[in-house]
C-alpha positions as a Python dict, from the first residue, in 0.01 Angstrom:
ca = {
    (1, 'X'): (0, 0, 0),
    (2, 'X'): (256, 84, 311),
    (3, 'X'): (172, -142, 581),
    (4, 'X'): (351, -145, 918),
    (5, 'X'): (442, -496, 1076),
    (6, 'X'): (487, -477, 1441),
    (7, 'X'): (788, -713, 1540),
    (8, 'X'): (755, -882, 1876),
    (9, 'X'): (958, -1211, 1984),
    (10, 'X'): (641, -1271, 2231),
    (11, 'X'): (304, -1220, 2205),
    (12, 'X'): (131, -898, 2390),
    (13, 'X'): (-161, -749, 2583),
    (14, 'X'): (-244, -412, 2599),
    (15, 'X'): (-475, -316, 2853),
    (16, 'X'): (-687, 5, 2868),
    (17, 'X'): (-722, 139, 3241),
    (18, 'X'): (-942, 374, 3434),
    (19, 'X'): (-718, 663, 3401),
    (20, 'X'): (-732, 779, 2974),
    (21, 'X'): (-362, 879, 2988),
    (22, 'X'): (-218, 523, 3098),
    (23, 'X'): (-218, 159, 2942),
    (24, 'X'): (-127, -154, 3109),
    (25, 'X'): (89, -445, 2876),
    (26, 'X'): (256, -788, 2945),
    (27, 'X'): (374, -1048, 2787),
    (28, 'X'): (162, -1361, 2850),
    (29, 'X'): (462, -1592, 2701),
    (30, 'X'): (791, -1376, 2917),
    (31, 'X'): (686, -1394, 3244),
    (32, 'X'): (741, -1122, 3479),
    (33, 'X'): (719, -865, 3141),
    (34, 'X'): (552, -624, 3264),
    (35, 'X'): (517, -203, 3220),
    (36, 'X'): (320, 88, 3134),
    (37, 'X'): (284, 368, 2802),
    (38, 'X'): (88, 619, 2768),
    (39, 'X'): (-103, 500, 2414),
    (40, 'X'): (-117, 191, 2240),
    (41, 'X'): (192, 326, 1991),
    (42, 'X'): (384, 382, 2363),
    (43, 'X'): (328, 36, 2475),
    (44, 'X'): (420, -97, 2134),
    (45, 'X'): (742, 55, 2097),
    (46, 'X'): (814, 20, 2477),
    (47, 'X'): (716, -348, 2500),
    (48, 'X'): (972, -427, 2158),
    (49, 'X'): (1263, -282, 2365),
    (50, 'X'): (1157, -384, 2687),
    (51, 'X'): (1173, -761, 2591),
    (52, 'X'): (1492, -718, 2447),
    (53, 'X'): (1616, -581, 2769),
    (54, 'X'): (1399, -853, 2997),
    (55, 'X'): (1571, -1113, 2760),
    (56, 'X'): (1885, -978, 2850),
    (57, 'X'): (1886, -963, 3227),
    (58, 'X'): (1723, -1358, 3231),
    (59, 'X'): (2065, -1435, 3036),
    (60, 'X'): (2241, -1221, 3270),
    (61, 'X'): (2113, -1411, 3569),
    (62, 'X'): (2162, -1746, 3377),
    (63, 'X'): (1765, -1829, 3439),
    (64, 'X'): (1575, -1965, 3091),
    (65, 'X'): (1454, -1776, 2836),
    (66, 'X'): (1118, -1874, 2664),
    (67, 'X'): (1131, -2000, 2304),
    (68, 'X'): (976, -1707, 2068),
    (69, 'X'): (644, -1759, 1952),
    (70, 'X'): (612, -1856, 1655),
    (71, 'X'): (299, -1623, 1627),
    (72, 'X'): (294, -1352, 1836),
    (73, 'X'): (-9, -1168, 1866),
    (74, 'X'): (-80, -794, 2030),
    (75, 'X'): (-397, -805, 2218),
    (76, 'X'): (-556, -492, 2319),
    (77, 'X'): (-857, -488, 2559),
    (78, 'X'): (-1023, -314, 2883),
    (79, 'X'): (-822, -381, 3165),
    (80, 'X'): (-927, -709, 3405),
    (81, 'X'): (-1052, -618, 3723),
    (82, 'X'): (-1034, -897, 4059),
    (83, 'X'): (-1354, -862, 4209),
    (84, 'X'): (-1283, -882, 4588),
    (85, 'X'): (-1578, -1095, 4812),
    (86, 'X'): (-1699, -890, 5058),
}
């Protein structure tokens, strides 16, 4: 049996939006992660580099960087829409 593992420092959510061709992630546990892919595989791959590179600019700018969870887990759902009060 061949079975990927998807390696992530932080844990993810992947959120499916009005528009079919675009999907919304962050990182609940890196604040201020934050992008777009066009699939789920897009957002995976992009979100694994993009922390890397988020990491990098927090050490960069001497602010902290979050411990990694110790348990990440990838989260995909419909995106969350703010209702707005009339």
């Amino acid at each position: 049996m061949n079975e990927r593992v998807i390696e992530l420092k932080y844990s993810l959510i992947i959120e499916a939006t009005a528009d079919p061709n675009f999907f919304a992630f962050y990182s609940p546990d890196l604040e201020g992660f934050t992008s777009v892919g066009h699939s789920v595989e897009d957002c995976l791959y992009k979100a694994k580099w993009g922390m890397e590179e988020h990491i990098s600019l927090l050490k960069e700018r001497g602010l902290p960087i979050p411990e990694a969870n110790p348990k990440p887990t990838v989260t995909i759902q419909n995106e969350v829409r703010l209702e707005i009060a009339p």
